[in-house]
C-alpha positions in Angstrom: 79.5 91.6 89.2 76.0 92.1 88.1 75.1 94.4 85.2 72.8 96.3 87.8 75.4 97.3 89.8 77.5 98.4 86.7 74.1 100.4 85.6 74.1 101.9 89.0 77.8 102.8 89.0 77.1 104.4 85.7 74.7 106.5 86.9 76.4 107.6 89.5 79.2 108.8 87.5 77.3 111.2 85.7 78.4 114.3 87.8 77.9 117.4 88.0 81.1 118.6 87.7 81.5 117.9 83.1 85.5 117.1 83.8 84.8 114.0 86.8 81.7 113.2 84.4 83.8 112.8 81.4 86.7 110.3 83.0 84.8 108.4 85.3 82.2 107.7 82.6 85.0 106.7 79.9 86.7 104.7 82.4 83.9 102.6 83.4 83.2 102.3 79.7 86.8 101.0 79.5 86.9 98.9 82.1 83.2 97.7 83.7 84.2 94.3 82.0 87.0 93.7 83.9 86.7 95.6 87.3 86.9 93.8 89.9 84.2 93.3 93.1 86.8 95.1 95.3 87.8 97.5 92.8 83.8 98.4 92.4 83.6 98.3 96.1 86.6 101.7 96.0 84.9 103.3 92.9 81.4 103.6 95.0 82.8 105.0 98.0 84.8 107.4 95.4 82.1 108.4 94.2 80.5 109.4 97.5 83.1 112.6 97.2 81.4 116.1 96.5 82.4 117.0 92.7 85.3 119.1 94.0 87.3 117.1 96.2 86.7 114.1 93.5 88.1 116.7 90.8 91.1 117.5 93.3 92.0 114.3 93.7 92.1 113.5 90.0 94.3 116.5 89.6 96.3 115.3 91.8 95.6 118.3 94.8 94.2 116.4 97.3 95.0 113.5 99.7 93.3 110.4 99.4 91.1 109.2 101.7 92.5 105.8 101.9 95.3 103.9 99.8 92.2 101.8 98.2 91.1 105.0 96.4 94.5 106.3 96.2 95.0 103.3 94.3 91.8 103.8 91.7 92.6 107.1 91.3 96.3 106.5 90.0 94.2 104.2 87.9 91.8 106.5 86.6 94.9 109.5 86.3 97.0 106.5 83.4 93.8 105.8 81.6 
């Protein structure tokens, strides 16, 4: 994992929405370290959700997409 990429990621989670802003930003703060290439790979295409399906999901009111981001989002829902 290159510190570009996390500086990319980063940027990417500042939203538009504060509340997705907020979690994905303290997560990756939490966890760039240690996050995985695959688990990097899930969090980009997670973050190619509009604001409001991305907050539903977090809520828990929508369906994942896949069971990769089903799986990051469970992640991002105990941190």
């Amino acid at each position: 994992m290159t510190s570009e990429r996390i500086g990319r990621i980063r940027w990417r989670c500042r939203r538009g929405m504060l509340e997705n802003d907020l979690i994905l930003a303290r997560y990756l703060d939490a966890h760039a370290d240690t996050l995985t290439e695959a688990e990097l790979a899930v969090l980009d295409r997670l973050l190619d959700l509009p604001d409001n399906e991305l907050w539903d999901l977090i809520a828990g009111r929508g369906a994942p997409p896949d069971a990769g981001i089903a799986e990051f989002v469970a992640q991002l829902r105990a941190a």
